[in-house]
Z-matrix of the N, CA and C atoms (Angstrom, degrees):
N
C 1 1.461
C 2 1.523 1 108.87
N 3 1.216 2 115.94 1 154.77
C 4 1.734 3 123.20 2 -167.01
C 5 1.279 4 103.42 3 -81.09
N 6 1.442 5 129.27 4 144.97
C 7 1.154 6 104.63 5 172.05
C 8 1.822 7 123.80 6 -100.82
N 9 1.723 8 109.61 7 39.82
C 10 1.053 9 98.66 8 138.70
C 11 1.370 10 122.92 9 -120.69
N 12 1.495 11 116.61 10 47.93
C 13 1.547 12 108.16 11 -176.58
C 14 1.503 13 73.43 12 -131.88
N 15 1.679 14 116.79 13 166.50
C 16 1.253 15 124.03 14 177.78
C 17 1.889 16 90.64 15 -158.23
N 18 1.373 17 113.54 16 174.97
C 19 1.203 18 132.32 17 -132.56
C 20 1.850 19 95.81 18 -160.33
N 21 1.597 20 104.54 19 92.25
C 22 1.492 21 95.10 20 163.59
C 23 1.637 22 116.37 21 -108.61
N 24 1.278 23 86.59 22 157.49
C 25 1.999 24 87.58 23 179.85
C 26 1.735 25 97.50 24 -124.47
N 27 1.107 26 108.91 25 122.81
C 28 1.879 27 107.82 26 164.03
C 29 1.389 28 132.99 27 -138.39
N 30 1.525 29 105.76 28 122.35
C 31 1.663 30 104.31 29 -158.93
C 32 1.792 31 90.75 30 -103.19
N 33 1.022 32 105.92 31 152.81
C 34 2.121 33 110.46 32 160.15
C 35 0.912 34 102.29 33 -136.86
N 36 1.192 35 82.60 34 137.90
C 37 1.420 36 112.79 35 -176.82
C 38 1.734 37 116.16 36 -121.56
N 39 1.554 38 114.67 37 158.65
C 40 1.478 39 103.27 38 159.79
C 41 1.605 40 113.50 39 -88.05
N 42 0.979 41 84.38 40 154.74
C 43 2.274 42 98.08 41 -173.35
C 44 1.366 43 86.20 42 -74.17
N 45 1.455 44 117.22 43 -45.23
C 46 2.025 45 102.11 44 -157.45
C 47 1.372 46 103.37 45 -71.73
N 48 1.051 47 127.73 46 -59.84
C 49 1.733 48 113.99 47 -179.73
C 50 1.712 49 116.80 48 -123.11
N 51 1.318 50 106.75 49 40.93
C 52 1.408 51 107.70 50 168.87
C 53 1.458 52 108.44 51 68.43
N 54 0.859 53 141.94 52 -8.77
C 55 1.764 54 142.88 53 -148.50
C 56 1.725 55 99.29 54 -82.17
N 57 1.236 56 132.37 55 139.84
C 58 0.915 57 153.07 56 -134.29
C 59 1.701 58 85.67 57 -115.12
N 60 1.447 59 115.87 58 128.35
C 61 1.608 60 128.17 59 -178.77
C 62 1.314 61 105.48 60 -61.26
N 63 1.473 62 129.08 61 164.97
C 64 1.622 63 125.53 62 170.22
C 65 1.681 64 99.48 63 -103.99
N 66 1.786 65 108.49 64 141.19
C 67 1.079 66 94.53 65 160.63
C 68 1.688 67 112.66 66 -144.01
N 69 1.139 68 113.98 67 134.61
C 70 1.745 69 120.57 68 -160.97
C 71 1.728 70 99.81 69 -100.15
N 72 1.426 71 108.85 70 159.23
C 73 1.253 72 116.94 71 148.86
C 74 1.672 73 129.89 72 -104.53
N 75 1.249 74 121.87 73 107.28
C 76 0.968 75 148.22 74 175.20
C 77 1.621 76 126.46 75 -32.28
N 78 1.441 77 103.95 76 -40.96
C 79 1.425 78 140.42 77 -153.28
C 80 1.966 79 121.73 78 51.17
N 81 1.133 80 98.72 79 -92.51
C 82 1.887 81 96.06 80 177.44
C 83 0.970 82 109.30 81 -115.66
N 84 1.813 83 137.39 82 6.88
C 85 1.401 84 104.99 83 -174.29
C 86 1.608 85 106.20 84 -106.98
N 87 1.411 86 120.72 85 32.84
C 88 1.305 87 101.39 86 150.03
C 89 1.572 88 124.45 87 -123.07
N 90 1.307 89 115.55 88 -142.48
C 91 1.662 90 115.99 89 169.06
C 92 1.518 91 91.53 90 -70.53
N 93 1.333 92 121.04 91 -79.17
C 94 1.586 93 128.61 92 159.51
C 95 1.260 94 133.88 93 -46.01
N 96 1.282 95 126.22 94 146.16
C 97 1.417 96 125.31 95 -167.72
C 98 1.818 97 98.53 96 -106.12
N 99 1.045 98 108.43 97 8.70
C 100 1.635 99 121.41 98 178.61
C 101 1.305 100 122.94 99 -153.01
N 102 1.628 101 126.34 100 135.26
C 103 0.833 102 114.28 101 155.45
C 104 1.895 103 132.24 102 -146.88
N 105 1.611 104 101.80 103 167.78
C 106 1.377 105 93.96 104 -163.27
C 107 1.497 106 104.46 105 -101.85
N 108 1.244 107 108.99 106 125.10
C 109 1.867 108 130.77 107 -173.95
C 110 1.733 109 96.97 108 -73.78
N 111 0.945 110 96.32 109 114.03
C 112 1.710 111 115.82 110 160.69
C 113 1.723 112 117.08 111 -116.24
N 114 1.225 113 110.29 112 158.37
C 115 1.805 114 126.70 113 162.72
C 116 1.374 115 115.14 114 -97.49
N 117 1.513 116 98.25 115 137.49
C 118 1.727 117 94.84 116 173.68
C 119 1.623 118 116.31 117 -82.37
N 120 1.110 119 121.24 118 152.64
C 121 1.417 120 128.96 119 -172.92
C 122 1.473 121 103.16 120 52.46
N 123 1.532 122 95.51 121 55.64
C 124 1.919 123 98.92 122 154.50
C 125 1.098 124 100.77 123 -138.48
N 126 1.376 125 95.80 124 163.53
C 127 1.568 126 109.47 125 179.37
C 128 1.528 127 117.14 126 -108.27
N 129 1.215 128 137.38 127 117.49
C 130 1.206 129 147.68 128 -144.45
C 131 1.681 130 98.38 129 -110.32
N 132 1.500 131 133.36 130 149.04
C 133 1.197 132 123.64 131 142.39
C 134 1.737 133 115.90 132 -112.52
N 135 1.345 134 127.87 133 162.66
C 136 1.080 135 114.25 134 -162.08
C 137 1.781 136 90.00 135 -145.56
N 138 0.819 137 107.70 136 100.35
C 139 2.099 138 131.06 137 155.46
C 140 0.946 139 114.72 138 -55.14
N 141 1.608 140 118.39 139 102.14
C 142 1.566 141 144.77 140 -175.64
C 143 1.744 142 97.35 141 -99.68
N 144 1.496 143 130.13 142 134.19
C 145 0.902 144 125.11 143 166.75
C 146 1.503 145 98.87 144 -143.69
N 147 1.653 146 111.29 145 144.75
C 148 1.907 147 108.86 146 -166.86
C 149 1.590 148 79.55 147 -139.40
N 150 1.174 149 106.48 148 133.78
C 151 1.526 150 125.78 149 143.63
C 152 1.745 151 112.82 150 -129.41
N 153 1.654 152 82.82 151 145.01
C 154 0.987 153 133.36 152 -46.88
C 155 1.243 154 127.56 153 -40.93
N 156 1.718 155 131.09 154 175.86
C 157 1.297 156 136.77 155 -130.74
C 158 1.655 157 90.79 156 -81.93
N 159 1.596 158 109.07 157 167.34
C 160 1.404 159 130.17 158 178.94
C 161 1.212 160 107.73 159 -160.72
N 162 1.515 161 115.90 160 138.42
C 163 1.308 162 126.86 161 179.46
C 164 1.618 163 94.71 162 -88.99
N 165 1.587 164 114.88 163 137.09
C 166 1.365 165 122.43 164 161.33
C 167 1.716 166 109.12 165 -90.86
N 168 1.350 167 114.45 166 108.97
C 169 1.554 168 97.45 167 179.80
C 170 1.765 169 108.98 168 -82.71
N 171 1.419 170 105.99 169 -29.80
C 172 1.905 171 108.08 170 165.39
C 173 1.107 172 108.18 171 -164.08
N 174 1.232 173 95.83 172 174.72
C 175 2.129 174 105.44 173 -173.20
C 176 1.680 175 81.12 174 -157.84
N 177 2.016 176 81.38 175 161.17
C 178 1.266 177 92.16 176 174.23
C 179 2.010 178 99.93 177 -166.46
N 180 1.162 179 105.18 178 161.71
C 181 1.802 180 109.89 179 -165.44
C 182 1.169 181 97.73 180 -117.20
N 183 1.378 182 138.69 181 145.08
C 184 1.163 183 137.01 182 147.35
C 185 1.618 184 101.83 183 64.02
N 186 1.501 185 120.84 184 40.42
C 187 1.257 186 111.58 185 -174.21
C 188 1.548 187 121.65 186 34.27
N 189 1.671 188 108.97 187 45.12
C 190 1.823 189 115.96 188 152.55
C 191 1.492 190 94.31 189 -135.15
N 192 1.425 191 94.81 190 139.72
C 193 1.980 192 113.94 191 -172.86
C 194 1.955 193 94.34 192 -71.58
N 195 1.319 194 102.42 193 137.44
C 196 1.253 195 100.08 194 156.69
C 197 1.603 196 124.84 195 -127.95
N 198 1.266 197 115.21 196 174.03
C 199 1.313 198 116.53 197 -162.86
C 200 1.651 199 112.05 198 -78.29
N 201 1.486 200 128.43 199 109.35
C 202 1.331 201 106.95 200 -171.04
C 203 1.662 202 93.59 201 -101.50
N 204 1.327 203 114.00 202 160.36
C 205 1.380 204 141.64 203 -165.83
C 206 1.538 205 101.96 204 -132.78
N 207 1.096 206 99.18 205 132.85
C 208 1.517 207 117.93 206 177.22
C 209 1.103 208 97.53 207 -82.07
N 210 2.111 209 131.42 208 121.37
C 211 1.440 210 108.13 209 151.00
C 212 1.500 211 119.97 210 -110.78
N 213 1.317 212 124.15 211 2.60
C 214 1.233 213 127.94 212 175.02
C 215 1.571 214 98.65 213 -165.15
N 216 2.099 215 101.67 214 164.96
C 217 1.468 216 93.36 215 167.73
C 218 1.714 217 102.41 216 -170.34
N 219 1.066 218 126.12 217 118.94
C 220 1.230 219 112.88 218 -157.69
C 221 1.530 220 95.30 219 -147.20
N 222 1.353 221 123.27 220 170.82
C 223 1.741 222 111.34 221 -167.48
C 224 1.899 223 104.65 222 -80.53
N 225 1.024 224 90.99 223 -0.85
C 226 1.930 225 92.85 224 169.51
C 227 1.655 226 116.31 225 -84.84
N 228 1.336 227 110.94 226 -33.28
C 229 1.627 228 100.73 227 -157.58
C 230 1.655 229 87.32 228 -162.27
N 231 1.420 230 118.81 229 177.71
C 232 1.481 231 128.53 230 164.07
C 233 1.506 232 99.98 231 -148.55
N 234 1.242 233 109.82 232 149.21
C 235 2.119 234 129.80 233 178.04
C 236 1.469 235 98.11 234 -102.55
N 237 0.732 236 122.30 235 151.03
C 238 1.340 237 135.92 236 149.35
C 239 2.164 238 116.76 237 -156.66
N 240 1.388 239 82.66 238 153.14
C 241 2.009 240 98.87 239 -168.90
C 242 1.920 241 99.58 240 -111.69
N 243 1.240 242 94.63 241 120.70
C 244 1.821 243 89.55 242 -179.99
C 245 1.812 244 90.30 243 -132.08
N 246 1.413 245 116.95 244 104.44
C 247 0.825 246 131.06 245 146.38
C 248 1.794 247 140.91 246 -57.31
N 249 1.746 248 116.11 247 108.00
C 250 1.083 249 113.01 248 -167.47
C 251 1.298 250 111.30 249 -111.11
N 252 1.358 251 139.87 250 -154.56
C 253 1.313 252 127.85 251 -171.62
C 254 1.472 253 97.08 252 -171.89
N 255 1.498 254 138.92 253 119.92
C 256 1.459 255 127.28 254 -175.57
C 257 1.333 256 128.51 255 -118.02
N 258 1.832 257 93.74 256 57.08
C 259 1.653 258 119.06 257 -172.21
C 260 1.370 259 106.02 258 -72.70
N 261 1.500 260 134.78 259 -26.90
C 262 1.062 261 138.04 260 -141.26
C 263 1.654 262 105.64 261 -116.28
N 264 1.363 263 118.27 262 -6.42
C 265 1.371 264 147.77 263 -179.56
C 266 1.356 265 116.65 264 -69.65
N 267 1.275 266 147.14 265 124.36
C 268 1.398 267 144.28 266 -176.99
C 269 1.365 268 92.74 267 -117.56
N 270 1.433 269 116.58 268 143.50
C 271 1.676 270 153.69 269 -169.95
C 272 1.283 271 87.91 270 -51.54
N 273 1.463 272 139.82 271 106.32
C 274 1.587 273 103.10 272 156.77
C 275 1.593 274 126.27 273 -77.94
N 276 1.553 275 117.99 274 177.56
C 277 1.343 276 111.92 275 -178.61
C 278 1.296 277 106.07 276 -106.12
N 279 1.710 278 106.54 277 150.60
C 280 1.256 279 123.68 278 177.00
C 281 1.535 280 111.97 279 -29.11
N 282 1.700 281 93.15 280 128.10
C 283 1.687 282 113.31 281 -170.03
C 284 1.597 283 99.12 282 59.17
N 285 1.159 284 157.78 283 34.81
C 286 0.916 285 151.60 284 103.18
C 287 1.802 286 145.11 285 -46.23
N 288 1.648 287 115.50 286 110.76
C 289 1.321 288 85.06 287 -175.08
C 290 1.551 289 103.70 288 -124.73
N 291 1.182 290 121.26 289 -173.31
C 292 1.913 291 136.60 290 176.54
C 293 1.108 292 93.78 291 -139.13
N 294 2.050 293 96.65 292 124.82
C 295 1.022 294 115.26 293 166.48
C 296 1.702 295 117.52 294 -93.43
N 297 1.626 296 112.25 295 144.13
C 298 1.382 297 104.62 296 -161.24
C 299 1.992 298 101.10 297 -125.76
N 300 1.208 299 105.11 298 119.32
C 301 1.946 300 90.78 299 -177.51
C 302 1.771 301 90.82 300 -96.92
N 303 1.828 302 110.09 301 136.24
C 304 1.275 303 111.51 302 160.64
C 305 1.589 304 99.00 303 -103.20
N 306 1.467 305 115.01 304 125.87
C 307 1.387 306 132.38 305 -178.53
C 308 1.892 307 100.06 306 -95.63
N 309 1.234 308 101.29 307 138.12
C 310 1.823 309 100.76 308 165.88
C 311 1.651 310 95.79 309 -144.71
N 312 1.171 311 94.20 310 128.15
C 313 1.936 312 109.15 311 156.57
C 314 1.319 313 109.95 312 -72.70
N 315 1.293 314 128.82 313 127.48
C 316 1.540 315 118.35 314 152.02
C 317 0.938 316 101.74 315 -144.97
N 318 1.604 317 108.10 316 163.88
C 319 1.439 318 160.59 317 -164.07
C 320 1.984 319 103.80 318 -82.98
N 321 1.337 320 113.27 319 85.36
C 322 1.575 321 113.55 320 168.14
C 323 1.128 322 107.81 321 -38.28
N 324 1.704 323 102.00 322 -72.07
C 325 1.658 324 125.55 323 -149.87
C 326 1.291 325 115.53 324 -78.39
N 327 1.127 326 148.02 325 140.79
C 328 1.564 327 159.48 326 172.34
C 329 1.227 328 104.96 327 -92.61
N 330 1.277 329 140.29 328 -1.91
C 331 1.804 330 128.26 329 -155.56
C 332 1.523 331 82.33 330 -89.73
């Protein structure tokens, strides 16, 4: 792979029993033509994978910083764990959705 093209992979998950988020397609009647079903007051983890590798120096959801965790890093690829929490989230109502941007800074260069 070139090293200016890079390659992310991201799974979420819930922290309490691992269970894998739902996500539907919608088709045209929203801003999005998809979306991903979350619970309020859960705590989610979310699996960042970059090839080739990238340092995350921070991330953050919904404009709140979260804690990123290094889980692997090798000159092929890098892991990282960004733990979120969706206390701050209100229920939406039927056919209602919230849009959410996850922002991450990272680190190109290794020197």
């Amino acid at each position: 792979m070139s090293k200016d093209k890079y390659s992310l992979t991201m799974n979420i998950k819930r922290d309490d029993d691992k269970a894998l988020v739902y996500y539907k397609q919608d088709g045209e009647r929203f801003q999005s033509n998809c979306t991903i079903k979350l619970n309020v007051e859960t705590t989610y983890k979310f699996l960042l994978n970059f090839r080739p590798p990238l340092k995350i120096k921070s991330g953050s959801l919904k404009n709140n910083g979260l804690e990123v965790k290094e889980e692997g890093f090798t000159t092929e690829s890098s892991s990282y764990c960004l733990l979120w929490t969706s206390n701050d989230v209100v229920v939406s109502k039927n056919k209602g959705r919230e849009n959410f941007t996850l922002s991450l800074t990272v680190c190109i260069s290794f020197v």
